[in-house]
Residue, then its C-alpha position, 0 to 999 in steps of 0.5 A: x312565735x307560732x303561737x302569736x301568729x295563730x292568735x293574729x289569724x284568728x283575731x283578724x278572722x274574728x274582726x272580719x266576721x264581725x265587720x261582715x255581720x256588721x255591715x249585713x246588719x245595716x242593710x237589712x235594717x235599711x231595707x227593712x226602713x225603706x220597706x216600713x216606710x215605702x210599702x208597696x211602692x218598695x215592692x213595685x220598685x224592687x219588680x221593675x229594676x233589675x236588682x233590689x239594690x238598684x231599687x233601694x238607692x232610687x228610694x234613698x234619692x226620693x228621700x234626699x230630694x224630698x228632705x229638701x223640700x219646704x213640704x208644710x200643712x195647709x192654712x185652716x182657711x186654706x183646707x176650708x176653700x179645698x175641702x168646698x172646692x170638693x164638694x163642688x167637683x163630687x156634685x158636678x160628676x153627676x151632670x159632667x163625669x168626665x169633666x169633674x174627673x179632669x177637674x178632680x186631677x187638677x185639684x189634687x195638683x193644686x192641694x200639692x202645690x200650694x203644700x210644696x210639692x213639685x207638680x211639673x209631671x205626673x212621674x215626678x208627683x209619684x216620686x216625691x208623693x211616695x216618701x210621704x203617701x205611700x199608702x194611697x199612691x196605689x189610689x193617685x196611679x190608678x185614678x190618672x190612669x182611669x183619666x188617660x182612658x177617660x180622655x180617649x173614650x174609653x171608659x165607663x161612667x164607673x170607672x169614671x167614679x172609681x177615679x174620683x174615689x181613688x183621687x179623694x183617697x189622696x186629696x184626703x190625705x194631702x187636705x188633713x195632714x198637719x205635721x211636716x215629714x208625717 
């Protein structure tokens, strides 16, 4: 009888150690998905919460949200007008700077609408931008901040140009992409 009990004990222990492990093993592959996927975005998240998990489920409910929406490629015709649309905005910066950068944020917006991204504010951009464009997110955060310093005179005409940079980074990006969920 003593017997049966030990090998219960060690069963069970076993069985325990297994689920642990098991259940170990996911969230590290699920970290390691949500890092894969979100890239510096991951890392930003992780810094600003006060726990990784915390982060993780926020990026877990950027992913939800983005699922849901009807994200699609733009019309030939469409990344046509866009990509002149561009051009037009680059050629008027040497005459008009600040106007163009303005010009170049409304553009990026548009390109997001019409594909089917919510463009209500700039937060909500970032979260559903992030679940497919994370790699040039960094480049969308830092031409809308040149923008907010450029509306209160506070920036140079190079840092005027590093925004259209960084706006082109992204707008390349939403122009050229063809496939849902890329």
């Amino acid at each position: 009888m003593t017997t049966f009990i030990w090998v219960a004990v060690v069963v069970v222990a076993v069985v325990a150690v297994v689920a642990v492990g098991y259940v170990v093993l996911q969230h590290q592959q699920r970290r390691s998905r949500l890092r894969a996927r979100f890239g510096p975005e991951y890392e930003r998240l992780v810094a600003e919460h006060d726990n990784r998990r915390d982060a993780e489920e926020e990026l877990l409910a950027r992913e939800q949200r983005h699922a849901e929406l009807d994200i699609r490629p733009l019309a030939p015709e469409a990344r046509d007008t866009y990509a002149k649309r561009w051009r037009d905005v680059q050629e008027r910066f040497v005459d008009a700077p600040m106007f163009a950068v303005t010009e170049a944020d409304q553009l990026v917006a548009a390109v997001m609408a019409e594909r089917g991204y919510p463009t209500e504010g700039f937060e909500e951009r970032l979260a559903y931008l992030s679940v497919g464009h994370a790699a040039t997110l960094d480049h969308y955060r830092k031409a809308h901040e040149i923008s907010g310093r450029a509306a209160r005179k506070e920036s140079s005409t190079e840092d005027l140009r590093q925004a259209m940079v960084h706006y082109r980074a992204l707008f390349e990006e939403l122009l050229e992409e063809t496939t849902r969920g890329r």
